[in-house]
N, C-alpha and C positions, 0 to 999 in steps of 0.2 A: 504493500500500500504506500502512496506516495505520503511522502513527510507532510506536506501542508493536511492532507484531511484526516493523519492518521493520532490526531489529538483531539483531548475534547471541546466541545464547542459548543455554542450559542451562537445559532443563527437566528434573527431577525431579517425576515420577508414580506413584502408591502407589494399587493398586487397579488395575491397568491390566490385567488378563487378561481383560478380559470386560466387559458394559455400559457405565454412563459414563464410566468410566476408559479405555477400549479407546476407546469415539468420541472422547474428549476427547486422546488420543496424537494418532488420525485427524485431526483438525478440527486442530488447533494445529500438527502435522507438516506441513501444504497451506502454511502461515502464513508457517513459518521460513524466513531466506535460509540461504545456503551456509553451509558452516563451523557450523554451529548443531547441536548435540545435545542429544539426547531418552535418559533415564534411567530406564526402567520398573522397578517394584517391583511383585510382587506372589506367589502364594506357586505359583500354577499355572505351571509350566516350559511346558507345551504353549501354554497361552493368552498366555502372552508370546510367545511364539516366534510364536504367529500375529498379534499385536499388531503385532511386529516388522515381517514380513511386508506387512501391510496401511500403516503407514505409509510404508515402503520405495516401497510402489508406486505413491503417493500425489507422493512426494517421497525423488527417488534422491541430494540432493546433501546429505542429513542425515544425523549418525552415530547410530545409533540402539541400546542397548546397553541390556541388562535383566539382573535379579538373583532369583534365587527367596529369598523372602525371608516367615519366619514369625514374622510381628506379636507373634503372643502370645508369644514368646519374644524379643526385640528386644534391644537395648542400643547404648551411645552408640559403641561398638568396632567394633559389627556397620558400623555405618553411614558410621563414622570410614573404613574398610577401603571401603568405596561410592565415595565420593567421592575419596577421596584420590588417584586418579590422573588426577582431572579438573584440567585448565590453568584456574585462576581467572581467570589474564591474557588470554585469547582474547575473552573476551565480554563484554558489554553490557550485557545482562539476568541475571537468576541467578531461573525462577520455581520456586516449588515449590508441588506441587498435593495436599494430601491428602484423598485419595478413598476409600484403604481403610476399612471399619469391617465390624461384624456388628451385627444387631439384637438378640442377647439372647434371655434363657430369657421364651417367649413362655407359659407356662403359671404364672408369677408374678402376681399382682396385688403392689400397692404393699407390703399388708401382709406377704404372703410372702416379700420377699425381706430374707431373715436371714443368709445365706450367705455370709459373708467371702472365703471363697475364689472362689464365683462371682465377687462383685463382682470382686474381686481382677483375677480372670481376663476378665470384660469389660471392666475399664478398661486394662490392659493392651496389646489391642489398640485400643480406640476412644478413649484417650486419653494415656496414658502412652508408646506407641509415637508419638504422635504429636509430644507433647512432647519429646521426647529427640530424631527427626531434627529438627526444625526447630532446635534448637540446636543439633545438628552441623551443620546448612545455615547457619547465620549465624554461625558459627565459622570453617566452610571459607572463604565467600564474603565477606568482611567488605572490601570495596572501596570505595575513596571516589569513586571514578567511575561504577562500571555500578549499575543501580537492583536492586533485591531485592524481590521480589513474591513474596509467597504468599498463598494461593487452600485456604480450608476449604469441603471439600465439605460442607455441612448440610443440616438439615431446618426445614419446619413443624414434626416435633415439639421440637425442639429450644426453641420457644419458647410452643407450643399440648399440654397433656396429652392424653394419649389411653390408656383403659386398657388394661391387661396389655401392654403395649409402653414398661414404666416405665425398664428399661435404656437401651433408647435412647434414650429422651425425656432421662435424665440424661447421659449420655455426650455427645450434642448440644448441652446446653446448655453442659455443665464446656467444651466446645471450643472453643463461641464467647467466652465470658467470659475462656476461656488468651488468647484472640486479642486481646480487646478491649484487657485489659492489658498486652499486648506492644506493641498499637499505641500507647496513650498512653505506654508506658516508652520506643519507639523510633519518634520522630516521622518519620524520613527513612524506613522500612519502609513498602510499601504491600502491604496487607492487606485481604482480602476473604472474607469469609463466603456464598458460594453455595447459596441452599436451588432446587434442579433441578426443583423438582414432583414430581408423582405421576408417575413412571417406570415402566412395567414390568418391573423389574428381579427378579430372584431373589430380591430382600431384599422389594420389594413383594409379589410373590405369595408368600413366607412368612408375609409379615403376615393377608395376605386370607382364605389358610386356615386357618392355624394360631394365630391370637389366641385367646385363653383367654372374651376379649368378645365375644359371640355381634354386639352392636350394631357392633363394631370391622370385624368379619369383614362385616357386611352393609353398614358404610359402604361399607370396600373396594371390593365388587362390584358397588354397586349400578349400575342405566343411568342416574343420575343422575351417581355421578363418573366414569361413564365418559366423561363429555365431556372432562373438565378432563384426563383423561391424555395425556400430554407425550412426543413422538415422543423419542429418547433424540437422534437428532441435531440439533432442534431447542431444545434444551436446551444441547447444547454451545456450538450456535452463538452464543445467546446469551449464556454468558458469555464467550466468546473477544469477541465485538461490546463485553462494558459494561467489558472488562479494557482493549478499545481507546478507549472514550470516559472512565475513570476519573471517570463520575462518582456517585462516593461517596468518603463521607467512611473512610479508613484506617480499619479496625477493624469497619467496619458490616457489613450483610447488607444481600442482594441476592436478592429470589424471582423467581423466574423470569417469575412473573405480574407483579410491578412493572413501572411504565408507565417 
């Protein structure tokens, strides 16, 4: 078993009812030894519950415990209350994976979004939520022994425009740059920016049909990308594999497609 996953741990997962967040509990639950617990967030009670389930069966000697929990109203209390009954002193590792987000009012172009309180209200969820646990995660976890990893779930858009999907495009990027700065402010943090590919997710097929950009909607579908689309467990598996070979530099991105 590789050195990174063969210690124990506490992972914290956000996004975990469904797609890459559900495979990514799945894949990293096979991974953990004994004594090891898995922390799911996400806002579907049913889809954790089955998340639960599916890890459990996977790997019976992990404690595996989940929160319904809604992003766009978040705070640092909500989260404080999350954690606080976990043993710092047990583990090894401490990762944390942020995976939740939404894509955004897909019938904006760049120029139409004037909306304070949209905005308000996308970043919120896609960055502000995010910002506040990871600082109740490095608050709770602040150990000079076990290592601290965290794992931002991103995009290609995040660094490539694409129109009428300008929400997300800026929400991915504001997350990467939170990160990048955290990792030059906290040199012993190891920190990683995951952009998955083209997934078939719920958030992709919103984009495909419902972009405002006729060109957007026919990149999506075309039988050209449908090559390049990315089994959703194959995508886990890879970063579970580049989480165990650590090589990137703290703070950077990682595409699925890098060699």
């Amino acid at each position: 078993m590789n050195e990174f996953w063969s210690r124990r741990t506490c992972v914290i997962l956000t996004g975990a009812s469904k797609g890459i967040g559900q495979c990514l509990a799945v894949e990293i639950g096979k991974l953990l030894i004994p004594e090891s617990t898995i922390v799911l967030m996400a806002r579907d009670t049913n889809g954790l519950e089955k998340t639960k389930e599916m890890v459990n069966k996977e790997n019976s000697d992990i404690l595996v415990e989940y929160y319904s929990v809604d992003f766009f109203n978040s705070n640092a209390t909500m989260f404080e209350k999350i954690v606080e009954p976990i043993d710092s002193t047990k583990y090894e590792l401490f990762l944390l994976i942020h995976n939740a987000g939404s894509v955004g009012n897909l019938d904006h172009l760049a120029a139409d979004m004037n909306d304070p309180d949209e905005w308000n209200k996308y970043m919120l969820l896609n960055l502000y939520s995010v910002t506040c646990l990871t600082s109740v995660f490095l608050s709770k976890f602040n150990s000079d022994t076990a290592e601290r990893c965290i794992v931002n779930i991103t995009s290609l858009l995040g660094i490539e425009p694409f129109k009428s999907v300008g929400y997300y495009c800026v929400g991915k990027a504001s997350r990467e740059m939170f990160f990048r700065v955290l990792a030059l402010e906290n040199p012993t943090l190891n920190i990683l920016s995951y952009s998955p590919g083209p997934v078939l997710t719920d958030m992709y097929k919103n984009i495909s049909l419902n972009s405002k950009d006729e060109v957007v909607r026919e990149q999506f579908t075309s039988g050209q990308q449908k090559q390049y689309i990315v089994k959703v467990e194959d995508t886990c598996q890879k970063l579970v594999n580049v989480l165990a070979m650590r090589s990137y530099k703290s703070g950077g991105r990682v595409d699925y497609y890098d060699r």
